[in-house]
C-alpha positions as CSV (number, residue, x, y, z in Angstrom):
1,X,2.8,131.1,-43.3
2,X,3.2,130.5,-39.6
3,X,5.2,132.5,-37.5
4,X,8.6,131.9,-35.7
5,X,8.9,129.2,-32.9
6,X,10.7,131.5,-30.2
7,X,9.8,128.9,-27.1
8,X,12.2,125.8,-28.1
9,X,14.8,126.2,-25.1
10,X,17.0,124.7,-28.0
11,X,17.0,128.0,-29.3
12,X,17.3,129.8,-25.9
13,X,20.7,127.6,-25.4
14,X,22.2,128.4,-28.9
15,X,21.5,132.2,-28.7
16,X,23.2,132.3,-25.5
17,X,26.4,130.1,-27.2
18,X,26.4,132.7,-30.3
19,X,28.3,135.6,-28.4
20,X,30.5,133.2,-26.6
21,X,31.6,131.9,-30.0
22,X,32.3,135.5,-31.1
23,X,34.0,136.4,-27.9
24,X,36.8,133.1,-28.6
25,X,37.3,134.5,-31.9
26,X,37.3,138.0,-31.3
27,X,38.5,139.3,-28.1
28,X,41.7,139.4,-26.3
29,X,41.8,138.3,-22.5
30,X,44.4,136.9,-19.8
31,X,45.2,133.4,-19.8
32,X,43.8,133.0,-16.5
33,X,40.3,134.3,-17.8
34,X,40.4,132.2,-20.5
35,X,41.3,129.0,-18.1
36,X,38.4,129.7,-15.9
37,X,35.9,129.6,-18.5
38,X,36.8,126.6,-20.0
39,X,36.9,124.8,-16.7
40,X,33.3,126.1,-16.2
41,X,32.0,125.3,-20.2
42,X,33.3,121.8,-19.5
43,X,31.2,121.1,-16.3
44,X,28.3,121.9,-18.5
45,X,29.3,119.8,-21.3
46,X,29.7,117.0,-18.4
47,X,26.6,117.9,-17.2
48,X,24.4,117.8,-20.5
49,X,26.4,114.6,-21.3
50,X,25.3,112.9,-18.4
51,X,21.5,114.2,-19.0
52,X,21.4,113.8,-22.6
53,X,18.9,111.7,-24.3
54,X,19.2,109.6,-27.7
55,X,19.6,111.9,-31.0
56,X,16.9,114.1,-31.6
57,X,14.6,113.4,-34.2
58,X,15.0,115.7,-37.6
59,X,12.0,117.2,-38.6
60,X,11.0,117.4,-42.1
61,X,10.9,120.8,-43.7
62,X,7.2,121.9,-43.7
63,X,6.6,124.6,-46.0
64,X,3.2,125.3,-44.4
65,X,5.4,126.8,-41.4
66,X,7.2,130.4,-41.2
67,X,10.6,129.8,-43.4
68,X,12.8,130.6,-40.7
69,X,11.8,126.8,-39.0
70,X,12.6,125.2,-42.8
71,X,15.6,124.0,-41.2
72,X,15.5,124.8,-37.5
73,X,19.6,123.3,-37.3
74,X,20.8,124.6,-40.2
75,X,24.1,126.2,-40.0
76,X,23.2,129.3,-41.9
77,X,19.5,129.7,-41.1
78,X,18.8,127.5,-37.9
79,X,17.6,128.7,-34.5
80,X,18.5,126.5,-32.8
81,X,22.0,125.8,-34.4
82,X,24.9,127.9,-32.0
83,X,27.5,128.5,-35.3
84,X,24.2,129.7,-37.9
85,X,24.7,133.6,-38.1
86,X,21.7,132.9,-37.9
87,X,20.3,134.7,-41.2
88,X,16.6,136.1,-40.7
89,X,14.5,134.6,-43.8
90,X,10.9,135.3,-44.9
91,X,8.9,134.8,-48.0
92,X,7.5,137.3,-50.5
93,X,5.1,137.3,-53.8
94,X,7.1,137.3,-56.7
95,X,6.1,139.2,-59.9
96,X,2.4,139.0,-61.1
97,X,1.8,134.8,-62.2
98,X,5.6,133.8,-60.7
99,X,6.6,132.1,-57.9
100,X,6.6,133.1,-54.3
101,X,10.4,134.4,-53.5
102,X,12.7,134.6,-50.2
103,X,14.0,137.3,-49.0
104,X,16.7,137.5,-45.5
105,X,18.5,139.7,-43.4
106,X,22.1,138.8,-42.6
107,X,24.7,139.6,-39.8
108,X,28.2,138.3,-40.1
109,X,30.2,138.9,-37.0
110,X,33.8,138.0,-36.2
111,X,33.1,134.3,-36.6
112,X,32.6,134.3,-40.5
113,X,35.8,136.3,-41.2
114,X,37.8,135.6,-44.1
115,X,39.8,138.6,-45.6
116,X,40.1,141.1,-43.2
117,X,36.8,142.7,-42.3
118,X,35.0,140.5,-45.2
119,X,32.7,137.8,-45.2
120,X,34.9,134.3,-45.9
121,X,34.2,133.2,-49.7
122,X,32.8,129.7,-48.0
123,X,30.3,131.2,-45.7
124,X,29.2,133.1,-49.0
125,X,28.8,129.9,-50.8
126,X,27.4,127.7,-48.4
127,X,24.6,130.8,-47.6
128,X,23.3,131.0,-51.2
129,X,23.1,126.9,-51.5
130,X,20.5,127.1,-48.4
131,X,18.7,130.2,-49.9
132,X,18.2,128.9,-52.8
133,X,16.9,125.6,-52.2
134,X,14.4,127.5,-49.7
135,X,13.5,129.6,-52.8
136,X,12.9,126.4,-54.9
137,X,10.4,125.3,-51.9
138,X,8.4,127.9,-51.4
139,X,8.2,127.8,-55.3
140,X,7.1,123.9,-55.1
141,X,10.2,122.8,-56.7
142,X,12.4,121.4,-54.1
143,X,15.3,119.8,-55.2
144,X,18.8,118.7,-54.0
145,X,22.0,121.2,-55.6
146,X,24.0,119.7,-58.8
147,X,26.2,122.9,-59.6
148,X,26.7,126.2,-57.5
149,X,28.0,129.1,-59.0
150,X,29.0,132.1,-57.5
151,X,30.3,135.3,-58.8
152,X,32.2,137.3,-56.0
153,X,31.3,141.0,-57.2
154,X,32.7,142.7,-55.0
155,X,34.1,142.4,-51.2
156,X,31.7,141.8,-48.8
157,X,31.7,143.8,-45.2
158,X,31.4,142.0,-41.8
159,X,29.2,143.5,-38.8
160,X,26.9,145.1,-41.1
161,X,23.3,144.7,-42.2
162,X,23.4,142.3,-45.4
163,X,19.8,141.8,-47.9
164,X,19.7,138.8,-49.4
165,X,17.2,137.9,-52.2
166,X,16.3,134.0,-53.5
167,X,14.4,133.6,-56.3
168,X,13.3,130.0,-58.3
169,X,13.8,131.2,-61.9
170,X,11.9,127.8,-63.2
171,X,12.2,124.2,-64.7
172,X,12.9,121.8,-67.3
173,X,11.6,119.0,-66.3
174,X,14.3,117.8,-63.0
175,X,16.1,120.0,-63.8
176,X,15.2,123.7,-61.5
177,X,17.5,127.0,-62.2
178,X,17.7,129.3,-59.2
179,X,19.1,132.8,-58.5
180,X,20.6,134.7,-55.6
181,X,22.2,138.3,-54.2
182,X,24.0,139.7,-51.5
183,X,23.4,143.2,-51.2
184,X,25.1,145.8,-49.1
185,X,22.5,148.5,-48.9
186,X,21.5,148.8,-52.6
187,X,25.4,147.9,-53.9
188,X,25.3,144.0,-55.4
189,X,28.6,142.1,-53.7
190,X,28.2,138.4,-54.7
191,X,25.5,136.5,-56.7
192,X,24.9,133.2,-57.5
193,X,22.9,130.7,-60.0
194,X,22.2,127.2,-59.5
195,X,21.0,124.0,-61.2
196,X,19.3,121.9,-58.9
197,X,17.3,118.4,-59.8
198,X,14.2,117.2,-58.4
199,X,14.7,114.1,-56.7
200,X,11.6,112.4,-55.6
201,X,10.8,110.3,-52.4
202,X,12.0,106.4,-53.3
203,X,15.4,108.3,-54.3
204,X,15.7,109.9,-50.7
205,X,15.1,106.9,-49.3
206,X,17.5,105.4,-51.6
207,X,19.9,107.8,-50.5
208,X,19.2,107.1,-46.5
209,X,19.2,104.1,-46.7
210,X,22.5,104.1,-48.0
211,X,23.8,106.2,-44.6
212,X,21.9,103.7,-42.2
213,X,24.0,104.2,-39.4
214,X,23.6,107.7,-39.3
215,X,20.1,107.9,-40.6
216,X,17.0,108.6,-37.8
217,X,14.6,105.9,-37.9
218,X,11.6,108.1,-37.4
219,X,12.7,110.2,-40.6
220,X,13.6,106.7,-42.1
221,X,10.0,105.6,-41.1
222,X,8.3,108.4,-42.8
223,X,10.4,108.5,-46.2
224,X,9.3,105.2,-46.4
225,X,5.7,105.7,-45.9
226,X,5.9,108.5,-48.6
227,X,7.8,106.8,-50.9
228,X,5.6,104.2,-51.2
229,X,2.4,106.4,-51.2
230,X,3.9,108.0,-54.4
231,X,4.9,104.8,-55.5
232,X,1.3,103.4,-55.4
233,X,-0.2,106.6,-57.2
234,X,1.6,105.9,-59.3
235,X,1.1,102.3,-60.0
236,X,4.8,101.3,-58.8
237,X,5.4,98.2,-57.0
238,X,7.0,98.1,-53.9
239,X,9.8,96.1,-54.8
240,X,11.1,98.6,-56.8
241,X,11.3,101.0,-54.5
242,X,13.4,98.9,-52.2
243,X,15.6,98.6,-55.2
244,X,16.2,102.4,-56.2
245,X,19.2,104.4,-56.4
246,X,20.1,108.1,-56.3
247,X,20.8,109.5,-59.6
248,X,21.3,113.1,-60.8
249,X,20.5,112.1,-64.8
Protein backbone atom coordinates (compact mmCIF):
# COMPACT_ATOMS: atom_id res chain seq x y z
CA UNK A 1 0.00 0.00 0.00
CA UNK A 2 0.95 3.65 -0.14
CA UNK A 3 2.54 5.39 2.40
CA UNK A 4 1.35 8.16 4.89
CA UNK A 5 0.34 11.66 3.58
CA UNK A 6 2.50 13.75 6.16
CA UNK A 7 2.23 17.20 3.86
CA UNK A 8 -1.68 18.08 4.32
CA UNK A 9 -1.27 21.39 6.55
CA UNK A 10 -4.61 19.88 7.83
CA UNK A 11 -2.69 17.54 9.59
CA UNK A 12 0.11 20.04 10.61
CA UNK A 13 -2.99 22.20 12.35
CA UNK A 14 -4.56 19.17 14.17
CA UNK A 15 -1.18 17.84 15.64
CA UNK A 16 -0.50 21.18 16.94
CA UNK A 17 -4.37 21.30 18.55
CA UNK A 18 -3.69 17.63 20.07
CA UNK A 19 -1.43 18.85 23.15
CA UNK A 20 -3.55 21.89 23.65
CA UNK A 21 -6.56 19.63 24.10
CA UNK A 22 -4.49 17.57 26.67
CA UNK A 23 -3.20 20.66 28.40
CA UNK A 24 -7.32 21.89 29.04
CA UNK A 25 -7.92 18.59 30.47
CA UNK A 26 -4.95 17.96 32.24
CA UNK A 27 -2.99 20.71 33.70
CA UNK A 28 -3.58 23.17 36.41
CA UNK A 29 -2.84 27.01 35.65
CA UNK A 30 -3.87 30.60 37.00
CA UNK A 31 -6.97 32.01 35.88
CA UNK A 32 -5.23 34.75 34.19
CA UNK A 33 -3.18 32.11 32.04
CA UNK A 34 -6.13 30.46 31.15
CA UNK A 35 -7.90 33.94 30.11
CA UNK A 36 -5.08 34.88 27.89
CA UNK A 37 -5.17 31.91 25.90
CA UNK A 38 -8.60 31.86 25.16
CA UNK A 39 -8.57 35.46 24.10
CA UNK A 40 -5.73 34.45 21.71
CA UNK A 41 -7.50 30.82 20.41
CA UNK A 42 -10.56 33.03 19.63
CA UNK A 43 -8.72 35.52 17.24
CA UNK A 44 -7.71 32.47 15.37
CA UNK A 45 -11.01 30.97 15.26
CA UNK A 46 -12.15 34.64 13.95
CA UNK A 47 -9.53 34.52 11.76
CA UNK A 48 -10.00 31.03 10.01
CA UNK A 49 -13.81 31.91 10.05
CA UNK A 50 -13.41 34.82 8.09
CA UNK A 51 -10.89 32.80 5.52
CA UNK A 52 -12.75 29.70 5.45
CA UNK A 53 -14.04 28.20 2.36
CA UNK A 54 -17.22 25.97 1.70
CA UNK A 55 -17.11 22.27 3.51
CA UNK A 56 -14.41 20.29 2.38
CA UNK A 57 -15.05 17.50 0.19
CA UNK A 58 -15.00 13.87 1.99
CA UNK A 59 -12.88 11.58 0.26
CA UNK A 60 -13.82 8.02 -0.24
CA UNK A 61 -11.86 5.40 1.52
CA UNK A 62 -9.34 4.01 -1.07
CA UNK A 63 -7.93 0.86 0.02
CA UNK A 64 -5.18 1.11 -2.53
CA UNK A 65 -3.68 3.85 -0.13
CA UNK A 66 -1.65 3.38 3.30
CA UNK A 67 -4.59 2.52 5.96
CA UNK A 68 -3.77 5.24 8.16
CA UNK A 69 -5.55 7.80 5.22
CA UNK A 70 -8.75 5.18 5.21
CA UNK A 71 -10.39 7.86 7.02
CA UNK A 72 -8.11 10.91 7.17
CA UNK A 73 -10.97 12.74 9.84
CA UNK A 74 -11.84 10.05 11.75
CA UNK A 75 -11.97 10.55 15.29
CA UNK A 76 -9.96 7.50 16.36
CA UNK A 77 -7.59 7.07 13.34
CA UNK A 78 -7.63 10.50 11.37
CA UNK A 79 -4.65 12.83 10.83
CA UNK A 80 -6.00 15.30 10.31
CA UNK A 81 -8.87 15.15 13.08
CA UNK A 82 -7.49 17.33 16.41
CA UNK A 83 -9.63 14.87 19.15
CA UNK A 84 -8.41 11.22 17.14
CA UNK A 85 -5.64 9.82 19.64
CA UNK A 86 -4.74 9.47 16.70
CA UNK A 87 -4.16 5.51 16.67
CA UNK A 88 -1.18 4.47 14.28
CA UNK A 89 -2.82 1.64 11.86
CA UNK A 90 -1.15 -0.62 9.23
CA UNK A 91 -1.97 -3.83 7.42
CA UNK A 92 -0.46 -7.26 7.75
CA UNK A 93 -0.91 -10.93 5.91
CA UNK A 94 -3.01 -12.98 7.81
CA UNK A 95 -2.52 -16.76 8.12
CA UNK A 96 -1.49 -18.83 4.95
CA UNK A 97 -4.97 -18.49 2.32
CA UNK A 98 -6.81 -15.80 4.90
CA UNK A 99 -7.36 -12.35 4.69
CA UNK A 100 -4.99 -9.51 5.04
CA UNK A 101 -5.37 -8.22 8.85
CA UNK A 102 -4.78 -4.64 10.68
CA UNK A 103 -2.80 -4.16 13.18
CA UNK A 104 -2.25 -0.31 15.33
CA UNK A 105 -0.46 1.24 17.93
CA UNK A 106 -2.41 3.27 20.41
CA UNK A 107 -1.72 6.25 22.94
CA UNK A 108 -4.40 7.43 25.22
CA UNK A 109 -3.49 10.53 27.05
CA UNK A 110 -5.50 12.57 29.55
CA UNK A 111 -8.26 13.26 27.01
CA UNK A 112 -9.75 9.65 26.83
CA UNK A 113 -9.89 9.28 30.70
CA UNK A 114 -12.61 7.48 32.18
CA UNK A 115 -11.89 5.58 35.51
CA UNK A 116 -9.03 6.97 36.98
CA UNK A 117 -5.87 6.37 34.94
CA UNK A 118 -8.03 3.95 32.43
CA UNK A 119 -9.12 4.25 29.03
CA UNK A 120 -13.09 5.50 29.11
CA UNK A 121 -15.30 2.25 28.16
CA UNK A 122 -16.66 4.57 25.06
CA UNK A 123 -13.38 5.39 23.61
CA UNK A 124 -12.88 1.51 23.88
CA UNK A 125 -15.95 0.94 21.93
CA UNK A 126 -15.97 3.45 19.39
CA UNK A 127 -12.00 2.30 18.65
CA UNK A 128 -12.78 -1.42 17.86
CA UNK A 129 -16.01 -0.33 15.58
CA UNK A 130 -13.39 1.72 13.28
CA UNK A 131 -10.77 -1.22 13.53
CA UNK A 132 -12.81 -3.51 12.56
CA UNK A 133 -14.60 -2.18 9.68
CA UNK A 134 -10.85 -1.27 8.40
CA UNK A 135 -10.20 -5.04 8.95
CA UNK A 136 -13.29 -5.97 6.89
CA UNK A 137 -11.78 -3.61 3.97
CA UNK A 138 -8.58 -4.59 3.63
CA UNK A 139 -10.28 -8.17 3.59
CA UNK A 140 -12.71 -6.88 0.61
CA UNK A 141 -15.73 -7.04 2.79
CA UNK A 142 -16.61 -3.71 3.79
CA UNK A 143 -19.64 -3.32 5.49
CA UNK A 144 -21.53 -0.92 7.77
CA UNK A 145 -21.79 -2.24 11.87
CA UNK A 146 -25.21 -4.06 12.99
CA UNK A 147 -24.09 -5.30 16.63
CA UNK A 148 -20.85 -4.46 18.58
CA UNK A 149 -19.76 -6.39 21.31
CA UNK A 150 -17.22 -5.81 23.67
CA UNK A 151 -15.92 -7.72 26.59
CA UNK A 152 -14.01 -5.40 29.09
CA UNK A 153 -11.22 -7.98 30.25
CA UNK A 154 -9.60 -6.23 32.20
CA UNK A 155 -8.83 -2.27 33.03
CA UNK A 156 -7.11 -0.62 30.48
CA UNK A 157 -4.01 1.92 31.33
CA UNK A 158 -3.74 5.46 29.98
CA UNK A 159 -0.33 7.03 28.68
CA UNK A 160 0.99 3.78 27.77
CA UNK A 161 1.85 1.93 24.50
CA UNK A 162 -1.52 -0.04 23.48
CA UNK A 163 -1.34 -3.12 20.33
CA UNK A 164 -4.33 -3.45 18.75
CA UNK A 165 -5.10 -6.35 16.42
CA UNK A 166 -8.32 -6.44 13.63
CA UNK A 167 -9.01 -9.29 11.96
CA UNK A 168 -12.15 -10.18 9.27
CA UNK A 169 -13.09 -13.68 10.60
CA UNK A 170 -15.43 -14.22 7.26
CA UNK A 171 -18.99 -14.18 5.65
CA UNK A 172 -22.30 -15.48 5.20
CA UNK A 173 -23.53 -13.94 2.56
CA UNK A 174 -24.21 -9.89 3.96
CA UNK A 175 -23.63 -10.86 6.80
CA UNK A 176 -19.37 -10.33 7.82
CA UNK A 177 -18.10 -11.44 11.51
CA UNK A 178 -15.15 -9.53 12.68
CA UNK A 179 -12.72 -9.75 15.68
CA UNK A 180 -10.64 -7.33 17.73
CA UNK A 181 -7.92 -6.94 20.93
CA UNK A 182 -6.42 -4.43 23.03
CA UNK A 183 -3.33 -5.61 24.35
CA UNK A 184 -1.15 -4.13 27.01
CA UNK A 185 2.19 -5.55 26.28
CA UNK A 186 1.20 -9.28 25.77
CA UNK A 187 -1.80 -9.09 28.69
CA UNK A 188 -5.44 -9.08 26.64
CA UNK A 189 -7.70 -5.94 28.37
CA UNK A 190 -10.79 -5.74 26.14
CA UNK A 191 -11.94 -7.54 22.95
CA UNK A 192 -14.56 -7.30 20.75
CA UNK A 193 -16.74 -9.20 17.91
CA UNK A 194 -18.90 -7.76 15.41
CA UNK A 195 -21.57 -8.60 12.84
CA UNK A 196 -21.43 -6.20 10.17
CA UNK A 197 -23.65 -6.38 6.70
CA UNK A 198 -22.64 -5.60 3.35
CA UNK A 199 -24.47 -2.83 2.00
CA UNK A 200 -23.95 -2.11 -1.57
CA UNK A 201 -23.82 1.21 -3.59
CA UNK A 202 -27.83 2.10 -4.51
CA UNK A 203 -28.28 1.58 -0.55
CA UNK A 204 -25.56 4.30 0.31
CA UNK A 205 -27.00 6.42 -1.87
CA UNK A 206 -30.27 5.51 -0.53
CA UNK A 207 -29.02 6.36 2.76
CA UNK A 208 -27.48 9.98 1.56
CA UNK A 209 -29.84 10.85 -0.03
CA UNK A 210 -31.92 10.61 2.83
CA UNK A 211 -29.35 13.29 4.91
CA UNK A 212 -29.38 15.72 1.80
CA UNK A 213 -28.76 18.62 3.70
CA UNK A 214 -25.82 17.39 5.18
CA UNK A 215 -24.68 15.24 2.34
CA UNK A 216 -21.54 16.62 -0.02
CA UNK A 217 -22.57 16.82 -3.46
CA UNK A 218 -19.25 15.64 -4.94
CA UNK A 219 -19.55 12.42 -2.67
CA UNK A 220 -23.34 12.52 -3.65
CA UNK A 221 -22.15 12.79 -7.37
CA UNK A 222 -19.94 9.87 -7.20
CA UNK A 223 -22.24 7.34 -5.15
CA UNK A 224 -24.48 7.96 -7.86
CA UNK A 225 -22.26 7.28 -10.68
CA UNK A 226 -21.34 3.93 -8.85
CA UNK A 227 -24.53 2.97 -8.02
CA UNK A 228 -25.68 2.97 -11.27
CA UNK A 229 -22.56 1.31 -12.75
CA UNK A 230 -23.30 -1.66 -10.47
CA UNK A 231 -26.81 -1.32 -11.29
CA UNK A 232 -26.17 -1.66 -15.00
CA UNK A 233 -23.84 -4.81 -14.55
CA UNK A 234 -26.12 -5.97 -13.22
CA UNK A 235 -28.99 -5.53 -15.48
CA UNK A 236 -30.87 -3.05 -12.94
CA UNK A 237 -32.79 -0.15 -14.26
CA UNK A 238 -32.24 3.04 -13.04
CA UNK A 239 -35.46 3.73 -11.66
CA UNK A 240 -34.98 1.41 -9.12
CA UNK A 241 -32.11 2.74 -7.87
CA UNK A 242 -33.72 6.04 -7.32
CA UNK A 243 -36.32 4.10 -5.44
CA UNK A 244 -34.03 2.07 -2.89
CA UNK A 245 -33.92 2.01 0.76
CA UNK A 246 -31.37 1.05 3.42
CA UNK A 247 -32.01 -2.14 4.94
CA UNK A 248 -30.06 -4.38 7.32
CA UNK A 249 -32.24 -7.80 6.36
Amino acid sequence: MGSVDDDDPRRRLAAALRPLITLTVANTFEDGVLDEAAERLEEVVRTLTERAGPKRSRRQPDISQHAQDFFPTSPIMGMANPIAPPVKVHVVDGPEGGYREIRADAWFDWAYEGPPTCVHGGVIAETFDEMLGAANMVAGNPGMTGTLTVRYRRPTPLRTPLRIEARCLGRDGRKIRTWAGIYHDDVLTAEADGLFIEVGPERFLAIAEGNTENADPVVLAAMRAEALRVGAAADVPGDALQQAEPSAD
